[in-house]
C-alpha positions in Angstrom: 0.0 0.0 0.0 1.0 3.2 -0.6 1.8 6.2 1.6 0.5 9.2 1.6 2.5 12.6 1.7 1.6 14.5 4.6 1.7 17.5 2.8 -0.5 16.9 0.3 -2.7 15.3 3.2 -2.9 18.4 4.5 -3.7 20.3 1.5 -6.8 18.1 1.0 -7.7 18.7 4.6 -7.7 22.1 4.1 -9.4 22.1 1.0 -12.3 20.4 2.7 -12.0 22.5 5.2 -12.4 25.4 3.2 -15.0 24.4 1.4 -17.0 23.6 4.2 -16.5 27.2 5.7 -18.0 28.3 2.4 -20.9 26.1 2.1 -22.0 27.2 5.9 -21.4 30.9 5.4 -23.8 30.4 2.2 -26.1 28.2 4.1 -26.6 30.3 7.0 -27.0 33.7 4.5 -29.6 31.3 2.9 -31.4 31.0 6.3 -30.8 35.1 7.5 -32.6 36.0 4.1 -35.3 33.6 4.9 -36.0 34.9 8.8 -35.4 38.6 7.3 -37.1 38.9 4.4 -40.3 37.3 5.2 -40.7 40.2 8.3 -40.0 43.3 5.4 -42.8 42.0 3.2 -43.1 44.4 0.5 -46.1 42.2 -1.5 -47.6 39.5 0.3 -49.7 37.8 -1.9 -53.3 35.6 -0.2 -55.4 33.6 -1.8 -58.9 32.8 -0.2 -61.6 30.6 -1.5 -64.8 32.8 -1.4 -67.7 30.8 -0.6 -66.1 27.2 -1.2 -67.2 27.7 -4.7 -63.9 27.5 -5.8 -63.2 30.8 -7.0 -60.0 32.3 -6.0 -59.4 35.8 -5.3 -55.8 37.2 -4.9 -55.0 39.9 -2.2 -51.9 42.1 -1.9 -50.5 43.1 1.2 -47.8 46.2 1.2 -46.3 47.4 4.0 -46.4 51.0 5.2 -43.4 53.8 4.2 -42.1 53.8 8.1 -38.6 53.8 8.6 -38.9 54.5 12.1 -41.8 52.0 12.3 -39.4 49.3 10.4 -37.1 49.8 12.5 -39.6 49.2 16.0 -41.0 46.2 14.3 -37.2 44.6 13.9 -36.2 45.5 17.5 -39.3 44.8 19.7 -41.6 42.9 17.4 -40.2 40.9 15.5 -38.8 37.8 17.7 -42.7 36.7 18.4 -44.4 38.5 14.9 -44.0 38.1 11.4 -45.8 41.0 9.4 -47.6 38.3 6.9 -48.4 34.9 8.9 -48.5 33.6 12.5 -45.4 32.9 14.6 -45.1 32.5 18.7 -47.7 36.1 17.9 -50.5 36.6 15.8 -49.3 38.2 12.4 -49.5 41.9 12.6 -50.8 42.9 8.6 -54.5 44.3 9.5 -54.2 44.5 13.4 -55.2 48.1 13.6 -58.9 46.4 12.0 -59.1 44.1 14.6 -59.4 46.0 17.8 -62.8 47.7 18.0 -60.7 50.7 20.2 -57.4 52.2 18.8 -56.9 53.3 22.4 -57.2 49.6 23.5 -54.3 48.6 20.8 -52.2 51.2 22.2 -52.9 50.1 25.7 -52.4 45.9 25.1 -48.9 47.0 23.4 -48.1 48.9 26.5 -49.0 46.7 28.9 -50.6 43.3 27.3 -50.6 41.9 31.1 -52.1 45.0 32.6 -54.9 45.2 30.1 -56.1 41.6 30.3 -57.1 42.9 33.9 -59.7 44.8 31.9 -61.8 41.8 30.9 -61.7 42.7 27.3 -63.0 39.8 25.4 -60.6 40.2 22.3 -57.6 40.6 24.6 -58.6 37.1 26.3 -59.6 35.5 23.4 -56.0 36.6 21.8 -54.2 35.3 25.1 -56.1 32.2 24.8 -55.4 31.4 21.4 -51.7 31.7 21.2 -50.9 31.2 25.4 -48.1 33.4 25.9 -48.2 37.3 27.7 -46.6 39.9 25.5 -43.8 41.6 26.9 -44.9 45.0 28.4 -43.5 47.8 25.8 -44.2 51.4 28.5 -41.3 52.8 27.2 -42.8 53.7 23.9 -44.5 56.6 23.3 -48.1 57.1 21.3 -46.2 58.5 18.3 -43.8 55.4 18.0 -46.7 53.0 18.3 -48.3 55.2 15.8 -45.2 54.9 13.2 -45.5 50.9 14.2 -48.7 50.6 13.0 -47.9 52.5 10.1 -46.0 50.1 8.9 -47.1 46.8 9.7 -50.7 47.8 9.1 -51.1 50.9 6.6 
């Protein structure tokens, strides 16, 4: 049998090393682009079935001009929301519609803990359904909410 030079052992080692260096550093910009992009949806396309009769609508979802607002959603939203579908939070495109009191929003984002003390049914309901308590958010201001909603719900 014949032996192998350590030299060019190590060459092939490296190689392979090399290589897989590359194929993580791809993989794992692969993945960030995935977890990123789907929470700066710029068209969000739904299809429903209206009726059950089979006929398909399309809906498209944009995202409101916020830079501040952006920029709130990737610091203090987005580790439990996704703009477009459900994660550990319900997904935030539309939630201004679904409180019947802006001031209520503004309140539950504050303090989600502090308002289910209220007895609001669609605070409960939303506790209920996904289990967890929000973190409390007091340190932002009406304005900044305001710029949040902006952009996850124009």
């Amino acid at each position: 049998m014949k032996e192998l030079d350590p030299n060019k052992l190590k060459q092939i080692n490296n190689s392979a090393l090399l290589a897989l260096c590359i194929l993580l550093i791809l993989g794992g910009g692969l993945v960030w682009e995935v977890f990123t992009s789907s929470s700066k949806i710029f068209s969000y396309e739904e299809q429903t079935v209206l009726g059950g009769c089979g006929v398909t609508n399309n809906f498209v979802y944009e995202t409101g001009n916020s830079p501040e607002g952006e920029l709130l959603f990737q610091v203090k939203c987005q580790r439990c929301h996704l703009v477009d579908r459900k994660m550990t939070g319900p997904a935030l495109m539309g939630v201004r519609n679904r409180w019947a009191d802006s001031t209520d929003l503004y309140s539950w984002i504050k303090n989600s803990q502090k308002f289910l003390e209220t007895g609001d049914k669609y605070a409960i309901d939303l506790y209920k359904a996904y289990g967890t308590i929000m973190p409390p958010f007091p340190e932002l201001s009406d304005e900044q909410i305001a710029e949040l909603l902006i952009y996850v719900s124009p």
